[in-house]
C-alpha angles and dihedrals in degrees: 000000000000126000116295119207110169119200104212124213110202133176120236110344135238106019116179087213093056115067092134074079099038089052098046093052100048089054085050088061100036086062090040096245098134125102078178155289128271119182114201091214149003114283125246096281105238134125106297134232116275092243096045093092096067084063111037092076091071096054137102122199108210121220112258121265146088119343083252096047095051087044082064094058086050101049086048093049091043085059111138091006127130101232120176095176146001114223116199099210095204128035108246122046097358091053093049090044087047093050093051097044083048091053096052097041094050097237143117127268137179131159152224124237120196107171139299085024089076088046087059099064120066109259087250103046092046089056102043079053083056111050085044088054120088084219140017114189130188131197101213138025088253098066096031090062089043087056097047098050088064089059099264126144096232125190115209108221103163116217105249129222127222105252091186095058082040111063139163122240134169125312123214131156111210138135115002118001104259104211125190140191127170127192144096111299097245125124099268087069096071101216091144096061082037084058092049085047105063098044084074096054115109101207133067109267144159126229124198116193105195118194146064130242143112095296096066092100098047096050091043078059097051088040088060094041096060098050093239098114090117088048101040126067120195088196101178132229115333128197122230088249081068098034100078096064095037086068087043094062096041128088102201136004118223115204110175105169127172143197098251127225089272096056091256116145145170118263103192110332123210098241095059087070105030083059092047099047078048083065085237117148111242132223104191144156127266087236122125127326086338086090094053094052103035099056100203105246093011111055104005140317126290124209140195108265110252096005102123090185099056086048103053086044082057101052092038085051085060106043087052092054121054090169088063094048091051098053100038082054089054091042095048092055099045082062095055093053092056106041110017114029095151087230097064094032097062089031085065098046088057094041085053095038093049089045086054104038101036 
């Protein structure tokens, strides 16, 4: 097998929401797979990942512009490169620039989807740049059978967690029920019906809502509203270096995600499992891939999307039962174990990657 070397196209680096990027191209440059990395615009701007600064030396943020204009930046920082494929890591613009880049250069490309990225790209367009590309990969079962369904040849490589960073304590419910939920603050998370939720709830608790975005002052307002402004934390955006802690203190992760008025929903979202490699029981949504990951009884409950009632029966079912949580925490990170130990997982995405692109 001859000598690999993958340009990758990825969207705004770095995102603090996004480590499953962050992971899997670290491993791509650990096993020196990578030509280089463009980014097709700036990241989000927040405090990074601890681990992001062994990786932002190796990308380049391309000027803004067309996806041929931006294809041209890359063919002229590829130059006397060797170069055996170009892979879009998202599904809209990275994926069109990496085609193009792909096309000059006389290689192969292909490209992952996660979520709202394949959302972005007409459904015709999105399969005829499947059917052009040499692979298509999905991270959870949601997007993969989107994706199918438009005639595309999907490969399932599940984003993994660090399980190290991740890890179970002890968990003991006393004193007031310390809730938490983690997320941008958009409408897809669900806080509000989480909010509308917890009014209903008959015991003392805690809620931290960790996470920034455009929603913040709307949910301050229902907060307030609801008379819950001494029981309810908008914490902010947190860094994994904080995270960790944040689930060990906890009792039980909410994760009430929707499908929002635009159609926009969660695939598999991080904090479903960083809260199950932290041995918490779960209470989500059946919403996306999150139904596939979070078994109901067994790793976690499942509850209807939007339905505030069936949410609040679901968190009171738990803090009455120390027993259940036990055994749903054990549950959660036995699962993570199997089936996404970080490790294996981005082990997996090179090795496939490699098999495509050599």
């Amino acid at each position: 097998m001859r000598e690999c070397k993958i340009a990758m196209i990825v969207s705004g680096f770095p995102r603090r929401s996004e480590t499953f990027a962050l992971q899997e191209l670290l491993a791509l440059d650990a096993q020196g797979l990578l030509a280089g990395i463009f980014a097709t615009k700036p990241g989000d701007g927040s405090l990074i990942h601890p681990d992001c600064r062994n990786i932002l030396r190796r990308v380049v943020h391309l000027p803004a512009g067309s996806p041929a204009q931006q294809a041209e930046f890359v063919i002229e920082g590829l130059k006397g490169q060797v170069v055996s494929g170009v892979h879009g890591y998202f599904a809209h613009t990275p994926a069109e620039v990496a085609s193009l880049v792909a096309e000059r250069l006389g290689v192969p490309y292909g490209f992952s989807t996660h979520a709202l990225d394949a959302r972005k790209v007409p459904a015709s367009q999105l399969a005829e740049r499947a059917q052009k590309s040499s692979c298509v990969i999905a991270c959870n079962h949601d997007v993969a059978r989107d994706l199918s369904d438009k005639g595309a040849v999907v490969t399932l490589l599940p984003h993994g967690v660090d399980t190290k960073r991740f890890s179970p304590s002890p968990l003991i419910l006393s004193g007031p029920i310390r809730l938490l939920a983690v997320g941008r603050l958009v409408e897809k998370k669900g806080f509000d019906v989480l909010i509308k939720a917890v009014r209903r709830l008959s015991f003392p608790f805690h809620l931290k809502i960790i996470g920034e975005g455009p929603e913040r002052e709307r949910l301050t307002q229902d907060i307030a509203a609801a008379n819950l402004s001494d029981d309810i934390e908008l914490c902010g955006g947190m860094t994994h270096a904080e995270l960790p802690n944040e689930y060990q203190n906890a009792h039980i992760v909410v994760v009430p995600s929707i499908v929002n008025r635009a159609g926009d929903r969660d695939g598999l979202p991080n904090v479903v499992l960083e809260a199950m490699a932290s041995g918490r029981p779960v209470i989500a949504s059946d919403v996306g891939a999150i139904k596939g990951t979070v078994v109901d009884d067994e790793t976690g409950l499942l509850v209807p999307q939007g339905d505030s009632t069936a949410l609040a029966f679901a968190i009171e079912s738990l803090a009455g039962t120390p027993g259940l949580c036990e055994k749903l925490g054990r549950g959660a990170r036995q699962r993570i174990e199997r089936d996404f130990e970080l490790g294996v997982c981005t082990e997996r995405f090179c090795r496939f990657l490699k098999f495509v692109y050599a």
